[in-house]
C-alpha positions as a printed Julia matrix, in Angstrom:
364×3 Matrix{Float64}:
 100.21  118.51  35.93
 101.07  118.15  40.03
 100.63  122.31  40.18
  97.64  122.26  38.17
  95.88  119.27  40.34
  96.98  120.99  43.89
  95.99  124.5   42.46
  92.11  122.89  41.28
  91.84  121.41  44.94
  92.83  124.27  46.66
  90.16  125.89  45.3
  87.28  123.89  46.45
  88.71  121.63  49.16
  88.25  122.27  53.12
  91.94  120.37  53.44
  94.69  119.09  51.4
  96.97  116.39  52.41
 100.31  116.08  50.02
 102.5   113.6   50.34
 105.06  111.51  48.93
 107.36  107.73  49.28
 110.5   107.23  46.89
 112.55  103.59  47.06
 115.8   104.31  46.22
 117.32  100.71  45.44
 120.31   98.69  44.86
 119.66   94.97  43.42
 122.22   92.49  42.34
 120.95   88.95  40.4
 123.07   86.31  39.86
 122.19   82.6   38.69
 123.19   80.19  35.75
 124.88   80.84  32.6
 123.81   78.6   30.7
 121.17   75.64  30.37
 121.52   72.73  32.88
 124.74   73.75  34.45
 125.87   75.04  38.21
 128.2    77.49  36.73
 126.52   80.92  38.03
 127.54   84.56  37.93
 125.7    88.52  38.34
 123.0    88.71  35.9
 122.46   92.36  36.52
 123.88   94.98  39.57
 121.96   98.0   39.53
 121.15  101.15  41.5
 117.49  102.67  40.27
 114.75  104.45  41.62
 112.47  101.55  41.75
 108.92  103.29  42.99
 108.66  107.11  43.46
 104.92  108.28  44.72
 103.78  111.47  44.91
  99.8   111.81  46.14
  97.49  114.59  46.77
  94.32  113.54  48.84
  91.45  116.44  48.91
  88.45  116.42  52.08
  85.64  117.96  50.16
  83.23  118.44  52.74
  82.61  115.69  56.05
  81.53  112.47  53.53
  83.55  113.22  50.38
  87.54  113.19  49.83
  89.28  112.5   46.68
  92.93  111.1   46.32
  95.22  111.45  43.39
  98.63  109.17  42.95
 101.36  109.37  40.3
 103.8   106.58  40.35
 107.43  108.03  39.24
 110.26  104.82  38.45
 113.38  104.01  36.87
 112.55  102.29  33.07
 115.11  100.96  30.08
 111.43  101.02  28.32
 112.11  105.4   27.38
 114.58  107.2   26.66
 114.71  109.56  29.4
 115.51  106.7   31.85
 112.41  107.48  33.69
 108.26  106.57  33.28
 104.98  107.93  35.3
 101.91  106.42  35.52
  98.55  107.1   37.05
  97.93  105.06  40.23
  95.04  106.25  42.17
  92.32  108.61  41.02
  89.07  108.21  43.24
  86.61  109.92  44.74
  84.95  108.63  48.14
  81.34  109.37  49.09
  80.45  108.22  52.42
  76.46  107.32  53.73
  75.57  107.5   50.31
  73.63  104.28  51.01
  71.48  103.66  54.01
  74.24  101.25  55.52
  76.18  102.41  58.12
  80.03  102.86  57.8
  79.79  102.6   54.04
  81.29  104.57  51.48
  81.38  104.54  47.69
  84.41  104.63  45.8
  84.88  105.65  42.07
  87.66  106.06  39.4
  91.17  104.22  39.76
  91.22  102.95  42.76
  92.88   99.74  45.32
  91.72   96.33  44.64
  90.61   94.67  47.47
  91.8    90.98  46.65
  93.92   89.3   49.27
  96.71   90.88  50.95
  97.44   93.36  47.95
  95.38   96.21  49.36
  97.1    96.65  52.67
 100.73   95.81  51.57
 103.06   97.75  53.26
 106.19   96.36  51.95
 107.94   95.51  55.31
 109.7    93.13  52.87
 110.54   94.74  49.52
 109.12   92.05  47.71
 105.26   92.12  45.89
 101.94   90.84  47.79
 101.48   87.45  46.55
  98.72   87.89  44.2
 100.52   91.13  42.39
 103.87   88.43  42.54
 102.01   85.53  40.77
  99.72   87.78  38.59
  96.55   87.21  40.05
  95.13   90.8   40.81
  96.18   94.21  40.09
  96.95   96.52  42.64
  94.73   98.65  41.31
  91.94   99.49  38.61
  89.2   101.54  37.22
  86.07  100.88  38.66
  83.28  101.04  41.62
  83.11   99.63  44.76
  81.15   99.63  47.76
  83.41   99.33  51.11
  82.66   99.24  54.66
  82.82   97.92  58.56
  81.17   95.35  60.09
  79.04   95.85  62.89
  80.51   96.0   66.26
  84.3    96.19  64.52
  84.14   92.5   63.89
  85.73   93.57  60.2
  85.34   95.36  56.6
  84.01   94.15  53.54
  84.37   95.56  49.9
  82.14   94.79  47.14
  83.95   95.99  43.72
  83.32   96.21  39.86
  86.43   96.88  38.19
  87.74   96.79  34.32
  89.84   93.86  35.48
  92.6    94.84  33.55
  94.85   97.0   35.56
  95.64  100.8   36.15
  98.4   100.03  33.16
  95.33   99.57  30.6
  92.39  101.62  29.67
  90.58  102.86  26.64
  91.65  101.57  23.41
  93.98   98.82  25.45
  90.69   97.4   26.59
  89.17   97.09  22.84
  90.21   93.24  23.22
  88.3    92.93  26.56
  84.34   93.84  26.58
  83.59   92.05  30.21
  84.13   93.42  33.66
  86.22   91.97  37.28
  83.7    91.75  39.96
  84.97   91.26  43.03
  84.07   90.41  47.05
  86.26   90.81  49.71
  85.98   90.29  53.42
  88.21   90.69  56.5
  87.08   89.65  59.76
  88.67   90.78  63.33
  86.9    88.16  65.8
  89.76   88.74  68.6
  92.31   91.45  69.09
  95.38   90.6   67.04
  93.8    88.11  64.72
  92.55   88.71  61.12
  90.83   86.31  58.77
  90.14   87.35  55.2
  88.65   85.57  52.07
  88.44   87.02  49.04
  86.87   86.0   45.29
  87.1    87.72  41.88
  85.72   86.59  38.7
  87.84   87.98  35.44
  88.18   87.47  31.83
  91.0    87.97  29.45
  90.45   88.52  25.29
  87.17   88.76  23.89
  84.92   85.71  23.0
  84.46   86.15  19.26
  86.96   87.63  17.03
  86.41   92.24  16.64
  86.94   91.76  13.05
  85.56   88.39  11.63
  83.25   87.3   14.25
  84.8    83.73  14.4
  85.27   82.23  17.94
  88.36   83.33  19.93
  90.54   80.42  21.08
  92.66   82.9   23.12
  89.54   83.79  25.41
  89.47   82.87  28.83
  87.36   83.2   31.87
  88.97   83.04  35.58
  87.76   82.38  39.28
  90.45   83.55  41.96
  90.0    83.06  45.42
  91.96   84.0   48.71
  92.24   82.94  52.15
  94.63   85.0   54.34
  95.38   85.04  58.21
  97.14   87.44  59.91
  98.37   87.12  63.89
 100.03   90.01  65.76
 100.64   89.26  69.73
 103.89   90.86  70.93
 106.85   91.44  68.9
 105.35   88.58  66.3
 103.22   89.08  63.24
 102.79   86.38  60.97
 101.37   86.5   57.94
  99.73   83.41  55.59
  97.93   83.34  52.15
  96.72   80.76  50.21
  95.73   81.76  46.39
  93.58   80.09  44.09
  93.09   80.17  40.41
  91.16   78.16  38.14
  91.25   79.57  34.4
  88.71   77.67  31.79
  89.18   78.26  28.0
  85.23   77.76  26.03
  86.28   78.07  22.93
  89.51   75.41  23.03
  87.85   72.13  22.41
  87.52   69.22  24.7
  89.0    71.77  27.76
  92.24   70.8   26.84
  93.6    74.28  27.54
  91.72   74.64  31.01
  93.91   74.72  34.18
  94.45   75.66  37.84
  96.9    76.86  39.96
  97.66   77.77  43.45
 100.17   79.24  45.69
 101.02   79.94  49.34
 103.0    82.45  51.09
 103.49   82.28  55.05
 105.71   85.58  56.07
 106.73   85.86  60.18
 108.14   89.76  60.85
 109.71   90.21  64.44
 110.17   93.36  66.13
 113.26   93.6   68.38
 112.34   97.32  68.95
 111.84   96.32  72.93
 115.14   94.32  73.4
 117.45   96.94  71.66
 115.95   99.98  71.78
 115.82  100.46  68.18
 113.13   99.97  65.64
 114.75   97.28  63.82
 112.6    93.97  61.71
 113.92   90.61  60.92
 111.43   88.6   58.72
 111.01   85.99  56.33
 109.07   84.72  53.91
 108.28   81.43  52.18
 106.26   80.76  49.01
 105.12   77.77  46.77
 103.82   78.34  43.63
 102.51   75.6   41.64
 101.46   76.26  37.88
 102.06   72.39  36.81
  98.33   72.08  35.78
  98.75   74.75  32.95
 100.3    72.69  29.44
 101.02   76.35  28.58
 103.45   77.25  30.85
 104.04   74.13  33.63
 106.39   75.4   36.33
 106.42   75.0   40.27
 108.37   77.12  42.19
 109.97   77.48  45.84
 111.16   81.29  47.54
 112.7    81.81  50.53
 113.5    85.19  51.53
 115.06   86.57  54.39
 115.33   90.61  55.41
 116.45   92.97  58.05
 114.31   96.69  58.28
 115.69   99.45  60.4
 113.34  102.27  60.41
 115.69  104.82  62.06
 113.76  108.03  61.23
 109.81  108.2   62.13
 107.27  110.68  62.01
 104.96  112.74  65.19
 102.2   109.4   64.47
 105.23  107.16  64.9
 105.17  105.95  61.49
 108.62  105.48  59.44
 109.46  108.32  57.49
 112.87  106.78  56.59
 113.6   103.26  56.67
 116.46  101.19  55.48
 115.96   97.67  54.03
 117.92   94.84  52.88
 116.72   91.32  51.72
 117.69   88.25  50.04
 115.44   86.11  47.58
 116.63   82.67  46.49
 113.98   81.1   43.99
 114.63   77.44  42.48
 112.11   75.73  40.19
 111.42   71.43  40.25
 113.14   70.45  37.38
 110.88   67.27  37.69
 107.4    69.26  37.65
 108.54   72.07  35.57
 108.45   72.65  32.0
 112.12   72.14  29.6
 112.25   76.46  29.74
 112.2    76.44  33.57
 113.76   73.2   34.68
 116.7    73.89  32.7
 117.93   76.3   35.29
 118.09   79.73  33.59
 115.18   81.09  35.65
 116.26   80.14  39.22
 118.14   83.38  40.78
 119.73   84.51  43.85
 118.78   88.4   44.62
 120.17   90.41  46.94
 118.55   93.91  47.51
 119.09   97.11  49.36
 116.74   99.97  49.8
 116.49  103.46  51.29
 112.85  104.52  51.52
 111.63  107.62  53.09
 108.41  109.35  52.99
 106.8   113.0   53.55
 103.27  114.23  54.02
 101.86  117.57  55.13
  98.54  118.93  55.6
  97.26  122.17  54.36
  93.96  123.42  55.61
């Protein structure tokens, strides 16, 4: 499939860029044995290859370029060991519209909610809104994206299935109304960012596909995002707040309704200019608080701490080969949290360590 979708472009492309990112990981869990008890010992110690990308990105002509991702990982779910699924699959057309520094992008593409579109995974963990199930990293769909006038920012405007690159077609039978999104980042100074972001999204379908009768499990969602980002010096620190408020029409008297928020704040210093060496320590710090939801009450604390040495880079100075290690402890309030979570069996200590390396190359 990778021959026959470099071969196509070849054809009709000006330039091909291929390239590629594979996370080669060790993880170890450990927490309680059993319910209510400090008695704790390795859940799981495992070597897998937890993300392996592989990504083709076509330049048409001057305003068009296509990209195409595959995303290659370690599974128990086949037996092979091994899964791939589709990631990206767009198409950009630039100055479609008369607005300047716009472009229009179709097919599977980012979802510009948060911090999940520019992730980099300096720490190995998930954005906060992929974490907590908020947004998808990506989706089918259509969105408009583009700067703001004298490089105060971008903005995207998207419409998306809402669903995830993990669904489409007959998986979406159950799901007959679209995501539409707004996102906005805003530079006002050199080293600061400011971003908001809102999303409206259903889940199930109002009235029963078979006998018409209202559909209890239907549910419509608002999710919003403020995020601030500083970078001065060696320091850039990272916070997100999330909100979600989910409301359930056909559950009588709202009893099923409920909101939730969270909040990540992440600091990453680079002590590249007092040893010579590209090294990272961070942290990171979330709060997650579900305790409005009768479905599935739980509040939860992380703390994570990590070291990066990116010891191999490429001519734009960007790591091509980076070693990572972090540790994750998360605890839920046995006071707040629901009898399945306070009971200890879901708190964990995680330590993980991860060789990443990338390639890319440009044919023209």
């Amino acid at each position: 499939m990778l021959l026959i979708a470099v071969l196509s472009m070849s054809l009709v492309a000006q330039e091909i860029k291929i390239s590629g990112e594979m996370w080669n990981r060790w993880t170890m869990d450990s927490g309680t044995t059993a319910a209510d008890t400090m008695n704790t010992s390795i859940r799981s110690n495992t070597l897998s290859l937890e993300r392996g990308y592989f990504g083709l990105e076509a330049k048409f002509t001057e305003t068009v370029k296509g990209r195409f991702t595959v995303d290659m990982f370690s599974t128990d779910a086949l037996k092979d060991g091994a899964g791939l699924k589709l990631k990206y699959a767009y198409v950009d057309f630039a100055n479609v519209l008369p607005i300047p520094d716009s472009k229009i992008t179709v097919g599977l593409q980012k979802v510009y909610f948060g911090s999940i579109y520019d992730w980099d995974y300096t720490i190995i963990g998930k954005a906060p809104t992929d974490e907590y199930k908020i947004a998808n990293s990506a989706d089918y769909g259509i969105s408009l994206n583009g700067y703001l006038p004298s490089g105060l920012g971008d903005y995207a405007l998207g419409i998306y299935n809402g669903e995830g690159y993990k669904n489409w077609g007959q998986n979406l039978k159950n799901n007959t109304e679209l995501a539409y999104l707004a996102n906005v980042r805003l530079t006002p100074i050199p080293g600061l960012s400011l971003g908001g972001s809102f999303m409206t999204n259903s889940s199930e379908r109002e009235e029963s596909i078979t006998t018409g009768a209202a559909n209890a499990a239907y549910n419509r969602q608002m999710l919003a995002d403020g995020l601030a980002r500083i970078a001065f010096g060696p320091l850039d620190l990272w916070a997100e707040y999330i909100s979600k408020s989910v409301e359930y029409p056909n559950v009588a008297a709202g009893t099923a309704d409920y909101s939730a928020n969270g909040l990540m704040v992440m600091p990453i210093v680079s002590l590249k200019n007092y040893l010579g060496k590209d090294i990272q320590i961070l942290g990171r710090w979330d709060r997650w608080d579900e305790t409005d939801n009768s479905a599935n009450r739980n509040l939860s604390e992380t703390v994570t701490a990590g070291i990066n040495y990116n010891f191999m880079h490429n001519e734009s100075a960007v790591p091509a080969m980076q070693l990572q290690m972090n540790y994750s402890n998360r605890t839920y309030d046995a006071d707040e949290s629901a009898a399945s979570y306070a009971n200890g069996l879901k708190d964990y200590a995680q330590l993980m360590l991860q060789l990443k390396w990338r390639f890319s190359n440009t044919i023209k």
